[in-house]
MARNUPA-835095 format. One record per residue (C-alpha): residue in one letter; x, y, z negated. Coordinates in steps of 0.5 Angstrom, whole numbers, plus 500, padded with zeros to 3 digits. Layout:
AXYZ...
//
This chain:
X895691879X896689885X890685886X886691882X889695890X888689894X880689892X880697893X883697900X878691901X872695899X875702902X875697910X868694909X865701908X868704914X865698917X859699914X859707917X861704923X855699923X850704922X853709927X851702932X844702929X842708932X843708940X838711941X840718939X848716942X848720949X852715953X858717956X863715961X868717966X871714973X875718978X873720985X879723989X881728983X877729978X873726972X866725974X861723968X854718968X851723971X855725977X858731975X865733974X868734967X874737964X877734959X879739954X881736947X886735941X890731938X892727932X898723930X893720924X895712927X902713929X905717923X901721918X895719913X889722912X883721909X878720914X872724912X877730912X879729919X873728921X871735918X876738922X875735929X868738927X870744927X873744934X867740937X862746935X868750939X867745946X872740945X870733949X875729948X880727942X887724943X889718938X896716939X897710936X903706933X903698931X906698925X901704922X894703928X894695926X893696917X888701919X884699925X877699920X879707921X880707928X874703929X870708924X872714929X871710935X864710934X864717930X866719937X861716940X856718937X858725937X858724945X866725945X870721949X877718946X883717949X888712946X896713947X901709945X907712943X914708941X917711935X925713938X926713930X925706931X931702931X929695933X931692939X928697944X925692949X921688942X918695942X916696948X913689948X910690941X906696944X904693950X900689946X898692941X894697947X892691951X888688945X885695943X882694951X880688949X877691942X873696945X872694952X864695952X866703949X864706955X867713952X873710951X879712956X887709955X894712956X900707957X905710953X906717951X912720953X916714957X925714956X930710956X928706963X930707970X924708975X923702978X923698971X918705969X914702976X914695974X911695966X906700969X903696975X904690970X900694965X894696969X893690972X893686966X889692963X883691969X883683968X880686961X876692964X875692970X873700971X878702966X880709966X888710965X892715964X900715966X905719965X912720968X920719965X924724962X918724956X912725961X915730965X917727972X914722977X920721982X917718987X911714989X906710984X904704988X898703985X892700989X888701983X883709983X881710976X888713974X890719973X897723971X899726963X903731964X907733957X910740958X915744953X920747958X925749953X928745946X929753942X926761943X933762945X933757951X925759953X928766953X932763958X928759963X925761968X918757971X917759977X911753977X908747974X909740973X903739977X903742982X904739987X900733984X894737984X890735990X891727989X891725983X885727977X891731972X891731964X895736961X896731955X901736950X904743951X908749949X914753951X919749945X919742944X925742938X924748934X921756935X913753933X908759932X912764935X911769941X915766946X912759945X904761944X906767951X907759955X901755951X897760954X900760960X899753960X891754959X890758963X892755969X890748967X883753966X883756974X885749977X879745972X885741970X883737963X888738957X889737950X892741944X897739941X896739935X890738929X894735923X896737917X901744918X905740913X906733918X906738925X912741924X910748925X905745931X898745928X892748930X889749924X889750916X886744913X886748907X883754909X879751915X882757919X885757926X892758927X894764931X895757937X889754935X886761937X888761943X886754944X880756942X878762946X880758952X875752951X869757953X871761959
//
């Protein structure tokens, strides 16, 4: 039974491959595209300054999906004027399904969407928190290495930072992004603060430009407690003017209370402001509602958008 599975992955991994392979052979039909940074902004291969406006998926760090299935969904949202898709990444799941991984890369690709790999460090995880860290650093650096010659490819360092002071925060970020260059020198590379990518306290110290800030934003951990809380102002205000901002993930709770008024009030709260300053962000989230936890944008059986996703959705156009 065993041998009976192990040949059926196997012949799964060569199709996804075979997919892959036929997506490269049609490069004349792939609109190239690429990203730096200028002082604050994206700039594409053309010149012209691009905000991001994207969605998310946790297809490589907790859930499973089939991929033609997920790639239906992220259809919908292209059609809706979404250019970028997040793919958070986990080592114990991203590197069993890397023929998946490299199936979307070039799905991407040849769809003219840009991808932004992220690792996260599961905090369900109980192995020696620092073997983690280690153990997705590397995982990140190989996948540079993979990908190194995918123009619309951009990468975040980790997700959500935790349990480390700023100046050890300082010191794996500044490691990351010089080993990160010695691989790709013009690689883009998004940075998020302590407190799970709320804070920056105090300067980056990066000599490198091609960086930019991924600010998470969820104010409040229930209804009751974002009834609470006033926000006089953003994360990133005052970061707007020198560095290139991603708004990576948002909402007005982060624990429980998904879906309701208050919380979809503060996400177009969010979009609405990430809309007037150009600032690119991404929604949280297009996995299955099960795997979301009240989160999703969307009904993978229906195909109909949440009351979230319809915000979101909206914005995309204005």
């Amino acid at each position: 039974m065993r041998k009976i599975l192990l040949v059926i992955l196997i012949i799964i991994e060569l199709i996804v491959i075979f997919s892959a392979f036929l997506f490269s052979k049609n490069k004349e039909k792939i609109k190239r595209n690429y990203l730096r940074i200028e002082k604050n902004n994206f700039i594409d291969q053309d010149n012209n300054i691009v905000q991001l406006k994207g969605v998310s998926t946790m297809a490589f760090a907790r859930n499973e999906y089939d991929l033609t299935k997920l790639t239906e969904i992220f259809t919908i949202f292209k059609k809706n004027g979404v250019n970028l898709i997040t793919l958070y990444l986990y080592p114990d799941k991203t590197y069993p399904t890397l023929a998946k991984l490299d199936y979307l890369i070039y799905w991407a690709k040849y769809n003219s969407i840009f991808v932004y790999l992220v690792p996260v460090i599961d905090v369900n995880d109980y192995r020696n928190h620092q073997q983690r860290i280690a153990s997705t650093k590397e995982l990140s650096l190989k996948l540079i290495e993979r990908y190194k010659d995918e123009s619309h490819v951009i990468y975040g360092v980790w997700a959500e930072p935790y349990a480390m002071s700023w100046e050890e925060w300082k010191f794996y970020h500044k490691d990351f992004v010089d080993r990160s260059r010695l691989i790709k020198k013009d690689i883009v590379i998004g940075i998020s603060g302590l407190d799970n990518g709320r804070r920056f306290f105090g300067g980056l110290d990066f000599d490198y430009k091609n960086i930019f800030l991924d600010f998470h934003d969820y104010p409040a951990k229930n209804i009751e407690e974002l009834k609470k809380t006033t926000v006089d102002g953003f994360l990133w205000d005052k970061y707007i003017d020198r560095y290139s901002i991603m708004i990576g993930e948002f909402g007005g709770v982060y624990h429980d209370g998904f879906g309701a008024k208050e919380d979809n009030d503060y996400f177009k709260r969010v979009i609405d402001n990430a809309n007037k300053f150009k600032l690119s962000y991404v929604g949280y989230t297009v996995d299955r509602l099960e795997d979301a936890g009240g989160q999703s944008l969307i009904d993978w059986n229906t195909k109909k958008l949440t009351e979230k996703g319809k915000i979101f959705v909206e914005s995309l156009n204005k």
